[in-house]
Each structure stands twice: as C-alpha cells, then as structure tokens.
DRENMI-401448 format. One record per residue (C-alpha): residue in one letter; chain; x, y, z. Coordinates in nm, 4 decimals, decimal comma. Layout:
# DRENMI-401448
+----+----+----------+----------+----------+
! aa ! ch !        x !        y !        z !
+----+----+----------+----------+----------+
!  A !  A !        X !        Y !        Z !
...
+----+----+----------+----------+----------+
# end
This chain:
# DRENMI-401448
+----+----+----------+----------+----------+
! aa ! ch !        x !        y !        z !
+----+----+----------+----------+----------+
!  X !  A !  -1,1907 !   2,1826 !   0,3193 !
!  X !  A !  -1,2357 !   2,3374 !  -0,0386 !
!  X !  A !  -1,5311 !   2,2676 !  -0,2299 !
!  X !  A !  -1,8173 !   2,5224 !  -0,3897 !
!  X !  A !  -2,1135 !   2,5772 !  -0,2382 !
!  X !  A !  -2,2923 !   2,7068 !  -0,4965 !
!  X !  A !  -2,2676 !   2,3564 !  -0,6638 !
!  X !  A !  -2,3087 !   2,1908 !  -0,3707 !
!  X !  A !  -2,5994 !   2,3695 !  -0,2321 !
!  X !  A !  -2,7678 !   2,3280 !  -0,6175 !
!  X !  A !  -2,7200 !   1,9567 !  -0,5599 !
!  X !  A !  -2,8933 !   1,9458 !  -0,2372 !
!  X !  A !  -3,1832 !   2,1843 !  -0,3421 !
!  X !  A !  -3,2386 !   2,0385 !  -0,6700 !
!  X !  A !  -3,2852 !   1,6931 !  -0,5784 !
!  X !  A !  -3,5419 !   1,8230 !  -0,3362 !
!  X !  A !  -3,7224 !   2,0714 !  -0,5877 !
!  X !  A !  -3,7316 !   1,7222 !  -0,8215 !
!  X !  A !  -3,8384 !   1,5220 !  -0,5727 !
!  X !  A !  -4,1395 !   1,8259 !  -0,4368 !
!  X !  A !  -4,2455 !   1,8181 !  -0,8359 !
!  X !  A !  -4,3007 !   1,4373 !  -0,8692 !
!  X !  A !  -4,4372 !   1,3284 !  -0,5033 !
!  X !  A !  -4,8008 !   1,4553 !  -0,6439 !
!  X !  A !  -4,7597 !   1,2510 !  -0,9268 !
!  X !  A !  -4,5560 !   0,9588 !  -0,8466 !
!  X !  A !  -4,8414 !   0,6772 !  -0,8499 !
!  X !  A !  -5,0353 !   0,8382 !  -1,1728 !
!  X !  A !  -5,0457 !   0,7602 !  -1,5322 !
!  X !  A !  -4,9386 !   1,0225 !  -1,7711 !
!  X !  A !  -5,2849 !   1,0332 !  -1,9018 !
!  X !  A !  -5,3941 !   1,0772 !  -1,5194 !
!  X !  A !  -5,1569 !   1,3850 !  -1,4805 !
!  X !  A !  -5,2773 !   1,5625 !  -1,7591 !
!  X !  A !  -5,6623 !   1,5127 !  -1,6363 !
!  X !  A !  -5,5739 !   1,6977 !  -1,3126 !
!  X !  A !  -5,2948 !   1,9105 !  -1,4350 !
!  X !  A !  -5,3692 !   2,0158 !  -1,7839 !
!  X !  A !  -5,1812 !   1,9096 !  -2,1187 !
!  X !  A !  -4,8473 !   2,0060 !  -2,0624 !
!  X !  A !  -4,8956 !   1,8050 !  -1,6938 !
!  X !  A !  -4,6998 !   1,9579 !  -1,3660 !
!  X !  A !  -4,5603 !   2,3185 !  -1,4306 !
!  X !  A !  -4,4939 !   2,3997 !  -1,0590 !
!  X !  A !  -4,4515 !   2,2940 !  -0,7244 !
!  X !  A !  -4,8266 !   2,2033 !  -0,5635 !
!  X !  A !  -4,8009 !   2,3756 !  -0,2323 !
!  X !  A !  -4,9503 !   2,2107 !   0,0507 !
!  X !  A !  -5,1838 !   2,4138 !   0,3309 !
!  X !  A !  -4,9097 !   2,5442 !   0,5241 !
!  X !  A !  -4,7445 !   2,7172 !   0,1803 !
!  X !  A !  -4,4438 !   2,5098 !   0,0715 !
!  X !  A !  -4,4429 !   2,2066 !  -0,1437 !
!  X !  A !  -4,4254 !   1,8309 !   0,0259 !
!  X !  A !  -4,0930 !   1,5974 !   0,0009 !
!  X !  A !  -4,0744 !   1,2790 !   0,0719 !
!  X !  A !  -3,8375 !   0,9515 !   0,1568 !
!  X !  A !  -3,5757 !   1,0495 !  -0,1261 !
!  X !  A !  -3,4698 !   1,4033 !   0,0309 !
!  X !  A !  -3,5180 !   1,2858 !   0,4103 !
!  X !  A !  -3,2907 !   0,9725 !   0,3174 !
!  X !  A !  -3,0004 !   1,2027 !   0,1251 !
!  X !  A !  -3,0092 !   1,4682 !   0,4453 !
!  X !  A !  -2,9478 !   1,0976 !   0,6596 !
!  X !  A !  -2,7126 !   1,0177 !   0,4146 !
!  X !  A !  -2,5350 !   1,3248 !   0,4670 !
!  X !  A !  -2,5092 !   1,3218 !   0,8181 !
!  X !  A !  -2,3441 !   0,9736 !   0,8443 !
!  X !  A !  -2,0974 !   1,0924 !   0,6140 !
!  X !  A !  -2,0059 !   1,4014 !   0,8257 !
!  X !  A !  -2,0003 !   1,1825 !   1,1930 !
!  X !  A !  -1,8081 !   0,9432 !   0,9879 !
!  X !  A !  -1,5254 !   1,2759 !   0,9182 !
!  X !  A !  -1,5953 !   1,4022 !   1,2705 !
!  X !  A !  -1,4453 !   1,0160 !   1,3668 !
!  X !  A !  -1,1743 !   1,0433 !   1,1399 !
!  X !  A !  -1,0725 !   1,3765 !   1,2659 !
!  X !  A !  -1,1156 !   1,3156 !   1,6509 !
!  X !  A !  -0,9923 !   0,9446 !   1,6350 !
!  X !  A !  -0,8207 !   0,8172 !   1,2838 !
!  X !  A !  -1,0835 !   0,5755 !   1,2566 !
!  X !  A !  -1,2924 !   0,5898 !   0,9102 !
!  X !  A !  -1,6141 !   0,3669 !   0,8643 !
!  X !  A !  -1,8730 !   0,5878 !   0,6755 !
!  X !  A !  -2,0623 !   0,2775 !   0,5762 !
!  X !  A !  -2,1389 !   0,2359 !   0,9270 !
!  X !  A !  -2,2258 !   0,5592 !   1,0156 !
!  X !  A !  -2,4226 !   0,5967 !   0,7095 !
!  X !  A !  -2,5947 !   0,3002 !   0,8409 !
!  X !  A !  -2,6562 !   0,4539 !   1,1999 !
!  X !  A !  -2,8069 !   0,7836 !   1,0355 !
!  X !  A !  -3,0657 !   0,5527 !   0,8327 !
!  X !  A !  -3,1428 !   0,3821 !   1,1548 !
!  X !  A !  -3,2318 !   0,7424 !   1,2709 !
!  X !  A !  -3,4355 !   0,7714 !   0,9171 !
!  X !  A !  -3,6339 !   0,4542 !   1,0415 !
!  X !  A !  -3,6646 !   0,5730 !   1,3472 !
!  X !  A !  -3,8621 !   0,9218 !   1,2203 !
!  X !  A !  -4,0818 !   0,7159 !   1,0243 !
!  X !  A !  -4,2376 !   0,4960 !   1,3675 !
!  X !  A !  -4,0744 !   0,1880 !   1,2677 !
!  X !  A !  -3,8127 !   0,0156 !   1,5009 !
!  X !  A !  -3,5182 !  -0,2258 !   1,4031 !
!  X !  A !  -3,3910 !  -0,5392 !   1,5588 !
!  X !  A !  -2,9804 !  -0,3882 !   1,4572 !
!  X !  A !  -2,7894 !  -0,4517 !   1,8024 !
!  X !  A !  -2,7154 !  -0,0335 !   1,7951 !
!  X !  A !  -3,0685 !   0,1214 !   1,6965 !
!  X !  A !  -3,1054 !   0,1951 !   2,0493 !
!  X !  A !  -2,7727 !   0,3591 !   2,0998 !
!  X !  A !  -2,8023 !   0,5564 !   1,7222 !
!  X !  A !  -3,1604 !   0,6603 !   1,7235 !
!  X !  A !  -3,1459 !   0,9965 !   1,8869 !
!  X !  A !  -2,7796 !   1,0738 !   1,7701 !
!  X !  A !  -2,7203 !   1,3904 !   1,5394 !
!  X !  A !  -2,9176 !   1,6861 !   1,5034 !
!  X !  A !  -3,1507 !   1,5564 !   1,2026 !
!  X !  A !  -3,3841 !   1,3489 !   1,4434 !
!  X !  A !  -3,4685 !   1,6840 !   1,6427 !
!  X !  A !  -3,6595 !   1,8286 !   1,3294 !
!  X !  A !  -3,9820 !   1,7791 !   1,3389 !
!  X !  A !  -4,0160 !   1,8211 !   0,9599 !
!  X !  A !  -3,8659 !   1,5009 !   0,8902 !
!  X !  A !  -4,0735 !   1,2642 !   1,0956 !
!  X !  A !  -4,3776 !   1,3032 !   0,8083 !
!  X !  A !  -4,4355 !   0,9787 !   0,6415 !
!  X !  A !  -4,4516 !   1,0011 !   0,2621 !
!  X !  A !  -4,4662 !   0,6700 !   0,1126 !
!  X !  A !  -4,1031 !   0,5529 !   0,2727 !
!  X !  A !  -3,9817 !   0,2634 !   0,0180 !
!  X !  A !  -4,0561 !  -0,1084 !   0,1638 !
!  X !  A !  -3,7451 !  -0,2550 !   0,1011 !
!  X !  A !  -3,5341 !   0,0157 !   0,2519 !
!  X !  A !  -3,7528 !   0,0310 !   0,5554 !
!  X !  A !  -3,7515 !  -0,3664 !   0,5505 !
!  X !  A !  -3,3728 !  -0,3651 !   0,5217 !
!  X !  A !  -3,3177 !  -0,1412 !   0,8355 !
!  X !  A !  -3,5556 !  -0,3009 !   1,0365 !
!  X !  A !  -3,3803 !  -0,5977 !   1,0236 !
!  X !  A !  -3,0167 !  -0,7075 !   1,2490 !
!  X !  A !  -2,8260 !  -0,7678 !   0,9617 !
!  X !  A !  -2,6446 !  -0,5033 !   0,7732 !
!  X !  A !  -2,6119 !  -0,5306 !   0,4228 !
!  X !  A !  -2,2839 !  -0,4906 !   0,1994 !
!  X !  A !  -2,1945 !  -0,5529 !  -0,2212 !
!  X !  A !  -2,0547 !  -0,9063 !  -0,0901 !
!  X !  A !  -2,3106 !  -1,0106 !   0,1386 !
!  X !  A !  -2,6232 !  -0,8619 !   0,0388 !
!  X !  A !  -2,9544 !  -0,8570 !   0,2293 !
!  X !  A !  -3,1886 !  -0,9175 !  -0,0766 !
!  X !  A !  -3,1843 !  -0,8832 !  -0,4782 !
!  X !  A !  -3,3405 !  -0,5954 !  -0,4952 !
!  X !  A !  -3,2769 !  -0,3079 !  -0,7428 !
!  X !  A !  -3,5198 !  -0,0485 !  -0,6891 !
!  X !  A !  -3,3951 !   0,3374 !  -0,7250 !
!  X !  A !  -3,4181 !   0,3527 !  -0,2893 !
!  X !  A !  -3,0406 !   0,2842 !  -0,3041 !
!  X !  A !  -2,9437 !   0,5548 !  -0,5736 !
!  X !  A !  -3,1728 !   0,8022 !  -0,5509 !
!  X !  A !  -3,0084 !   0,9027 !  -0,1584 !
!  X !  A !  -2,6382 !   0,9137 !  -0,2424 !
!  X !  A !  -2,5426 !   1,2486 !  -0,4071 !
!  X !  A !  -2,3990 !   1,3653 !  -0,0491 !
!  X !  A !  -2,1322 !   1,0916 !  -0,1387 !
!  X !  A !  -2,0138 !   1,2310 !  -0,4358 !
!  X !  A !  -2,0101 !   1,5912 !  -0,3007 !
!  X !  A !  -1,8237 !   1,5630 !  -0,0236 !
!  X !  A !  -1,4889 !   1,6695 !  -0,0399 !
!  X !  A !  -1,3153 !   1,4416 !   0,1965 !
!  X !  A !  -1,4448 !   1,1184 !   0,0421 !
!  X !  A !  -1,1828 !   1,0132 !  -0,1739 !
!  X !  A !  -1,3735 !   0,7114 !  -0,3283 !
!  X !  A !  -1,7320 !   0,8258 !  -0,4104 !
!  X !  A !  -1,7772 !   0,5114 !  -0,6785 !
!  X !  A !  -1,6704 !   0,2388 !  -0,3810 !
!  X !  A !  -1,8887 !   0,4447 !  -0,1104 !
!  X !  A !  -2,1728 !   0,5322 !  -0,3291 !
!  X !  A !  -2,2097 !   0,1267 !  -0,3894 !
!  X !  A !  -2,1626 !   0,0712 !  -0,0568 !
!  X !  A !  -2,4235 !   0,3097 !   0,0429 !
!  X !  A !  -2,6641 !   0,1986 !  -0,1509 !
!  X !  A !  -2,5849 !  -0,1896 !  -0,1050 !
!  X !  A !  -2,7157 !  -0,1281 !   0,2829 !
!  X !  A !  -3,0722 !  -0,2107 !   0,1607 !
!  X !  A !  -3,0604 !  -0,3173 !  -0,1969 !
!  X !  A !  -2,8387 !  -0,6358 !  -0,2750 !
!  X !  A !  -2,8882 !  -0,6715 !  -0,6024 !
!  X !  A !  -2,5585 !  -0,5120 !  -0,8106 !
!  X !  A !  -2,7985 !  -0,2931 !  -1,0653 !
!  X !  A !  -2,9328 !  -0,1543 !  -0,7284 !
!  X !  A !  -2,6004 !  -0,0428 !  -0,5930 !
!  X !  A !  -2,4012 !   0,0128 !  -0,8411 !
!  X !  A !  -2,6439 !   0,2640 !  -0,9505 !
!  X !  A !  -2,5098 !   0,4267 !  -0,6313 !
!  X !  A !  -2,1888 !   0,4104 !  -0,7351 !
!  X !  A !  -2,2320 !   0,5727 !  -1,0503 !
!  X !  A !  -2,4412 !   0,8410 !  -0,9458 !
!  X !  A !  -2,1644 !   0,9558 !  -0,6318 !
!  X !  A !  -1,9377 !   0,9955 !  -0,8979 !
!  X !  A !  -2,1032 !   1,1689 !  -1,1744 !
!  X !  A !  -2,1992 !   1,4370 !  -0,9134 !
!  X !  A !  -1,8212 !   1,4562 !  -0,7862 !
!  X !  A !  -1,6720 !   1,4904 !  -1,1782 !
!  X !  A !  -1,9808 !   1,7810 !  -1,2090 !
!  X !  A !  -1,8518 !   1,9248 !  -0,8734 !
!  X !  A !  -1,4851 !   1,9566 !  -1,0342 !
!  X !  A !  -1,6054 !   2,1396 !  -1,3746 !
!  X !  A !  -1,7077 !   1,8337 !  -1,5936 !
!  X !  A !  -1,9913 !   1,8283 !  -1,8473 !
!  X !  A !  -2,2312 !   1,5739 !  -1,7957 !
!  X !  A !  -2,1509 !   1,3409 !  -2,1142 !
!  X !  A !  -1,7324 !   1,3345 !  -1,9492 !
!  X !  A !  -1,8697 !   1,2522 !  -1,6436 !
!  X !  A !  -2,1525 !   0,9506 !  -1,7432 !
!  X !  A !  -1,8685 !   0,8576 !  -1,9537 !
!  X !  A !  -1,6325 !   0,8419 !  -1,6527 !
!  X !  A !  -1,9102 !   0,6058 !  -1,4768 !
!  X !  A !  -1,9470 !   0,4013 !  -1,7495 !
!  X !  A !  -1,5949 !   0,3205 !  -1,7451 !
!  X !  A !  -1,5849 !   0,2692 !  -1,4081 !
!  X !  A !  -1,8750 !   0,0384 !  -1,4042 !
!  X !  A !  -1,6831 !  -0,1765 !  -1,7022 !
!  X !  A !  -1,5130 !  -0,3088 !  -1,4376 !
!  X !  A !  -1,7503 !  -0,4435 !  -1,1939 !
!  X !  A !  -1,8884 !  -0,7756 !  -1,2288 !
!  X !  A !  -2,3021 !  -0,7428 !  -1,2688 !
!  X !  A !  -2,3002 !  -0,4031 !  -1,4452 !
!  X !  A !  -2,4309 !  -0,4836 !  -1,8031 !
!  X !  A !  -2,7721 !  -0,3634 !  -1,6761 !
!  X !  A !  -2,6588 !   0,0170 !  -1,5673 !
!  X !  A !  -2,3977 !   0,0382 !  -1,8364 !
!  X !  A !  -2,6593 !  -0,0449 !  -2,0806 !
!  X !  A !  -2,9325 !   0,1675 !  -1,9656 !
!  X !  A !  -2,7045 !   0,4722 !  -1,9423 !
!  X !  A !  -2,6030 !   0,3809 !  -2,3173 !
!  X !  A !  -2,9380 !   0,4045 !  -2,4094 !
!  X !  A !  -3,0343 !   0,7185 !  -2,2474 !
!  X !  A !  -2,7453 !   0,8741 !  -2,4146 !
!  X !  A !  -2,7960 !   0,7598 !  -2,7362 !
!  X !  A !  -3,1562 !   0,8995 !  -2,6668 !
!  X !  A !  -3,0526 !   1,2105 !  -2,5845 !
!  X !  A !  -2,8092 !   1,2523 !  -2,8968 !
!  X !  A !  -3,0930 !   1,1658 !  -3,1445 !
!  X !  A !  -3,4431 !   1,2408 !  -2,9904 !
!  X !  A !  -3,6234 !   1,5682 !  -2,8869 !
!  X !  A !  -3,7582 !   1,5731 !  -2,5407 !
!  X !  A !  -4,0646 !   1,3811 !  -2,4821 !
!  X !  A !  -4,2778 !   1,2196 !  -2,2090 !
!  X !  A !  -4,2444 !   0,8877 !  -2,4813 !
!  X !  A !  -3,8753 !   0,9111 !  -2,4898 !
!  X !  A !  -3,8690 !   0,8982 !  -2,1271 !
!  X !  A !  -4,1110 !   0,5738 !  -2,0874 !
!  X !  A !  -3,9171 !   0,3888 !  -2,3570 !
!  X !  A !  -3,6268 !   0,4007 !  -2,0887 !
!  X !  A !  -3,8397 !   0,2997 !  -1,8446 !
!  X !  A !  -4,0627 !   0,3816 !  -1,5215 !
!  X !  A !  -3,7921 !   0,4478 !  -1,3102 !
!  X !  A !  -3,9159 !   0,2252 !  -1,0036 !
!  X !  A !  -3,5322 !   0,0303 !  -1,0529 !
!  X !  A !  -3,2001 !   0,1662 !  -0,9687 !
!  X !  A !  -3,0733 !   0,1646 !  -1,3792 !
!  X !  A !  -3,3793 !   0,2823 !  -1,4860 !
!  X !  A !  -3,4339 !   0,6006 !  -1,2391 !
!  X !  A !  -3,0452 !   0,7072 !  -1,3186 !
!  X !  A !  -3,0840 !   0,6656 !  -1,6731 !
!  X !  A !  -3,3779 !   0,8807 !  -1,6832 !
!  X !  A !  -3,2397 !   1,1293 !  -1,4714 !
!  X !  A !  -2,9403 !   1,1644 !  -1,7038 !
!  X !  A !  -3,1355 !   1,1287 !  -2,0302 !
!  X !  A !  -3,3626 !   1,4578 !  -1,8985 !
!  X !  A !  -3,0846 !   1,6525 !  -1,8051 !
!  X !  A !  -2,8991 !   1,6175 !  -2,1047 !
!  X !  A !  -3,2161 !   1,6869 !  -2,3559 !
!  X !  A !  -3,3221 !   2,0191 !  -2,1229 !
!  X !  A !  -2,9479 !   2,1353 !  -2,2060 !
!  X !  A !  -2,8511 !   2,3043 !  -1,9032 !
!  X !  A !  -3,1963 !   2,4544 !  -1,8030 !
!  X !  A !  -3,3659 !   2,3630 !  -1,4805 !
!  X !  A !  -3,6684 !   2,3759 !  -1,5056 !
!  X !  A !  -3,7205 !   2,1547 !  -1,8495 !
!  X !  A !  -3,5005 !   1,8671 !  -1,7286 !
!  X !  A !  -3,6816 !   1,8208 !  -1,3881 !
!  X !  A !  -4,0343 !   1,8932 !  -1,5690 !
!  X !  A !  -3,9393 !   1,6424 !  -1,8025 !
!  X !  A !  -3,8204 !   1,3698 !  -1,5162 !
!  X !  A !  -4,1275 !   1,4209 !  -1,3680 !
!  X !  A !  -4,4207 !   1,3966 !  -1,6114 !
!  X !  A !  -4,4556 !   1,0586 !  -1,6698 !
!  X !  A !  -4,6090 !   0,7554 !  -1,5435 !
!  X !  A !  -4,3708 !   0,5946 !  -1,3091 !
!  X !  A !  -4,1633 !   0,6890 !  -1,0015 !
!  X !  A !  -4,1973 !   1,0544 !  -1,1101 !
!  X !  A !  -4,0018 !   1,1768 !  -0,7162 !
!  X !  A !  -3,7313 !   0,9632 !  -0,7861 !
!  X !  A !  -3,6594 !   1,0715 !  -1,1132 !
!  X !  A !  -3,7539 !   1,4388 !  -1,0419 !
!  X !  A !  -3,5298 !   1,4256 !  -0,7591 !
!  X !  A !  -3,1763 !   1,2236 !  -0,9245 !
!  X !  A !  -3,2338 !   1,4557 !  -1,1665 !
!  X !  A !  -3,2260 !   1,7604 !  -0,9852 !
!  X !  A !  -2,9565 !   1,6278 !  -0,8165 !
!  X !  A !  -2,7705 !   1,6046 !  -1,1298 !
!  X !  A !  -2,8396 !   1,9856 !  -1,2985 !
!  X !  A !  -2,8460 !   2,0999 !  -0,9166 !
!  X !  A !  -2,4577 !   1,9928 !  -0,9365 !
!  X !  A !  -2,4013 !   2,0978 !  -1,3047 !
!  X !  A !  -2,5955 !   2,4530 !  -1,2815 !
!  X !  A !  -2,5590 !   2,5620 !  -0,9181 !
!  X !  A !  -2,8105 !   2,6846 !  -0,6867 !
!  X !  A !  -2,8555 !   3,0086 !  -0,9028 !
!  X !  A !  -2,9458 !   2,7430 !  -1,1630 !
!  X !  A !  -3,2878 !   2,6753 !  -1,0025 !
!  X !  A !  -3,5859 !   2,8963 !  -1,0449 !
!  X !  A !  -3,5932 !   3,0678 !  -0,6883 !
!  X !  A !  -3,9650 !   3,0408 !  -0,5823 !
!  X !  A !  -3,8391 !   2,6658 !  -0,5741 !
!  X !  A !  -3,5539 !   2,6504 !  -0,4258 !
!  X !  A !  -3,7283 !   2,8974 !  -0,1470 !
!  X !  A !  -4,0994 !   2,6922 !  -0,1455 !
!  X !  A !  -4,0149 !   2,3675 !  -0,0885 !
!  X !  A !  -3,9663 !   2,2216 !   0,2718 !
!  X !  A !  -3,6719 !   2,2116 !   0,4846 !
!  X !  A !  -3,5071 !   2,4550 !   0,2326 !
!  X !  A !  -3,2877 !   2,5947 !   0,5353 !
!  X !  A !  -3,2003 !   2,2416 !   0,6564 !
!  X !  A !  -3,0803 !   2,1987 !   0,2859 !
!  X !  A !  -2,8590 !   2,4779 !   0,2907 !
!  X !  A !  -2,6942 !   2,3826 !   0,6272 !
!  X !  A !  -2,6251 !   2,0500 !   0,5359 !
!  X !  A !  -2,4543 !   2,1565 !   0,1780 !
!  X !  A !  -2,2485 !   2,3658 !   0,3597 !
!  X !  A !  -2,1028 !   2,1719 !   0,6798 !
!  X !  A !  -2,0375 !   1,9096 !   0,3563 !
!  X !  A !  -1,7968 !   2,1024 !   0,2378 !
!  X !  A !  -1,6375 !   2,2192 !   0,5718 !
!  X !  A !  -1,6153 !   1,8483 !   0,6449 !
!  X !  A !  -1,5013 !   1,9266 !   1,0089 !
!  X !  A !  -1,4686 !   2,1942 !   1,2637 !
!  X !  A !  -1,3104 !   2,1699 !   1,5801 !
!  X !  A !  -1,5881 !   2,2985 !   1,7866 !
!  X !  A !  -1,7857 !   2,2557 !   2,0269 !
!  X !  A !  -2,1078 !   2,2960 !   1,8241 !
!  X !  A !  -1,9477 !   2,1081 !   1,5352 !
!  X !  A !  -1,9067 !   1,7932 !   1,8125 !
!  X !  A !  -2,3018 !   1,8178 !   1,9374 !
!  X !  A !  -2,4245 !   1,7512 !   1,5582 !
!  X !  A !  -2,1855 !   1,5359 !   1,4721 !
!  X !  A !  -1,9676 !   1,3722 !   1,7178 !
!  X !  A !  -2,0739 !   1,0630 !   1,9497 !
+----+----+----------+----------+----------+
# end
C-alpha cells in the first residue's frame, strides 16, 4: 500500500507535539499563561518528572482511532467485510476502557482487551478525557450522522480523526471522518468537522497546499445539510489569515476552540499565518485562552501532514510521550495490511 511516511509520520507526531504544548495551558487565560510563562507565553514542551512532555485524550483517542481503522482493513483483507465505523467504535471502547470507565455497549466485554494499544501502559493516564465522548461510549447505543446520540459539537469528534484521512485504503475520508466523529457528537458542526478535517489531511498527503485543500472541504461541506456553521468559520479563518498578522487576538476573535468549527478553524487559520514553519503555527494554536491541546494538536496535525516529520523541531518530536508508539502506528497506516502472523495478533480478531 503506497503512501509517505514522512507525511504520515509528521501527521501523527505533530498532532501530539500540539497537543504536549497546550495540555499545560488548556484551562488558563492568556493573561494567566503569560504570568507563569513569560510574555511571549509557552515556547517549549514542559517536561514532566520522568523527562518527556504529557499528552492527553486527543493523541490517545487518534492512536484508537487508528487502530480501528487498521482491524477494520485486516477484516476486509481476511474476510471482504468492511465496517470501520464499527471497529472504530470497538477501539474507543478500548479508549474507555484505559481511562477506568465501563460501558453498557452489548460488545465492551468482547472489545476491551482486543489490539495491542490496551497493553501500553502509557495510555491508561487520565488527562482530562472529554465528558461527552466518555458519556457517549459508556452508553449501549452507538451513535451515527442520522441517528445521533446528543447535539453536541465540541472539538472531541474532530480533533481524533486525522488517521482517517491518512490512510491509504480509505477511499472516502469526508463520509468516514463524519462518521467517526458522529460516534459521540450528534450535532452536524461536531461531525462534519470530522469530515473536513480527514480530508484536508488526505489532499495534504497527495501534494496539496493547504488553501486547495480547505477549499476542497469547503466544497464538500456545500453539500451537506447543517454545514453553514463549519463552512463559515473556515471562511473566516481564511479571510483572517489573508489580511491579519499572527496574533493571540486574531486567534480569540475565531473563537476558544472548545467546538468542533471553532478548534478546526483555528487550527487552519495558525497554520496558514506561520507559513509553513512548525513551530510558529503550533505556538500560535496554543497560546490562548481556550482549548489550547485541541487546537495545538489539529494543528499539528495539519503542518505535521503539510511539512513532514523533518518539519518538526526534533527535541519534540523525540520528548514527547509515546513518540515510538507514534511512529509504529504511522507506519502500519500506510502498509494497511500484512499477511502475517504478527500483523493478525495486533490487528485481527
């Protein structure tokens, strides 16, 4: 299965590097960050006692994410059969399951300790997992764009997708991306968020600049009944980006990022103003007062994909946890399946 790691990898690594840089921050003011980190706010990762920098719900949801998506191609290989929703589903029931919580879904029993996520101790830390996703997945029901389990629209639907739009062998990353996201948040902003972001990170996989690929989105979302509220706040935060320098006030007049529109908006308004560097567009996403991991970490899924893993200062992309899990998981993404053995113990039944 063809695909490039380097872009793939980047993804991966630089939602977790964004999402590292904001977890410190994420329930602070912008005047509180610059009392405890100086003027210009966070410059670096904040490593905890054992040496590498915290992440949270947003990368242990995306690795999740990424696993249901490859037992879902180890299915299709093996079987014919091809229900990533479902699978996606099973590997969040796993996510629940690493956070102490346990669900009343008729399988949680049968999916907990499936996959070779759940036997990593790394991802069993609790760091503020999102109520409404947790409430979602505790409950039997399973939630979809037509019969939704709530109206919610917070950024836990979008900001765990990017494995959607990278992976080679999903040929719809818009339709799975929304149904992704839709398995905890029913209202449309808060999936089709999801939508949009799988496929901006597929059309920056295949070579295209950001603006052709938000562009691409856009269209796509003209289409869908309830999307006035992403198309507009994408509109926004590329008119922003055309006609104002970067600023922490440019980023809280598109919002705090706590709702699906809002967190992708930002994410894409700070990538574009940092113009292909790193560093400024995830500094940026994060220095403000609002859900500063979220944004950090859309956003470095978005230059992660654009730039490549080379992209991404390297005492980050090395001091952040579960760096090596990262790396795996990019790469058996873009294998997609192996008939093996080994392959069949991580992801097979």
């Amino acid at each position: 299965m063809g695909g490039d790691i380097e872009r793939a990898a980047g993804c991966l690594l630089g939602g977790a590097v964004g999402d590292a840089l904001g977890w410190p921050v994420e329930f602070s003011s912008w005047a509180e960050i610059r009392e405890r980190f100086g003027p210009q706010g966070v410059t670096g990762l904040t490593r905890a006692p054992g040496g590498l920098a915290e992440v949270t719900d947003d990368t242990q949801m995306t690795l999740f994410t990424a696993e249901g998506l490859l037992q879902a191609e180890c299915e299709r290989a093996e079987s014919g059969l091809w229900r990533p929703a479902e699978h996606i589903h099973g590997a969040y029931l796993r996510w629940l399951h690493t956070q102490g919580v346990k669900s009343r879904f008729p399988g949680f029993k049968r999916v907990k300790n499936r996959g070779w996520l759940v036997r990593i101790p790394g991802l069993y830390h609790k760091r503020a997992p999102g109520v409404t996703c947790t409430g979602a997945l505790s409950g039997a029901a399973v939630g979809t764009p037509d019969n939704p389990l709530n109206s919610s629209k917070g950024c836990g639907g979008v900001m765990r997708v990017a494995p959607v739009g990278l992976a080679p062998f999903v040929s719809e990353p818009f339709t799975l991306g929304c149904q992704a996201a839709a398995l905890t948040h029913g209202h449309p902003t808060g999936w089709l968020a999801g939508g949009a972001l799988a496929l901006i990170i597929r059309r920056l996989t295949e070579g295209a600049a950001l603006t052709e690929a938000v562009e691409e989105a856009l269209a796509r979302l003209e289409k869908c009944p309830g999307s006035q509220e992403c198309r507009e706040a994408l509109e926004f935060a590329l008119k922003q980006a055309r006609n104002k320098s970067p600023s922490v006030e440019t980023v809280e007049d598109i919002g705090e990022g706590w709702t699906a529109e809002e967190a992708l908006a930002i994410a894409v308004y700070c990538a574009l103003a940092a113009e292909n560097d790193f560093k400024a567009g995830v500094l940026l996403a994060v220095n403000h007062g609002g859900d500063s991991d979220s944004t950090g970490s859309v956003t470095g899924n978005i230059l992660g994909a654009l730039l490549g893993r080379a992209g991404i200062p390297r005492q980050w992309r090395e001091g952040i946890e579960l760096a090596a899990v990262i790396e795996e998981m990019a790469q058996d993404l873009l294998t997609g399946y192996e008939d093996s053995p080994a392959w069949r113990e991580k992801y097979g039944r």
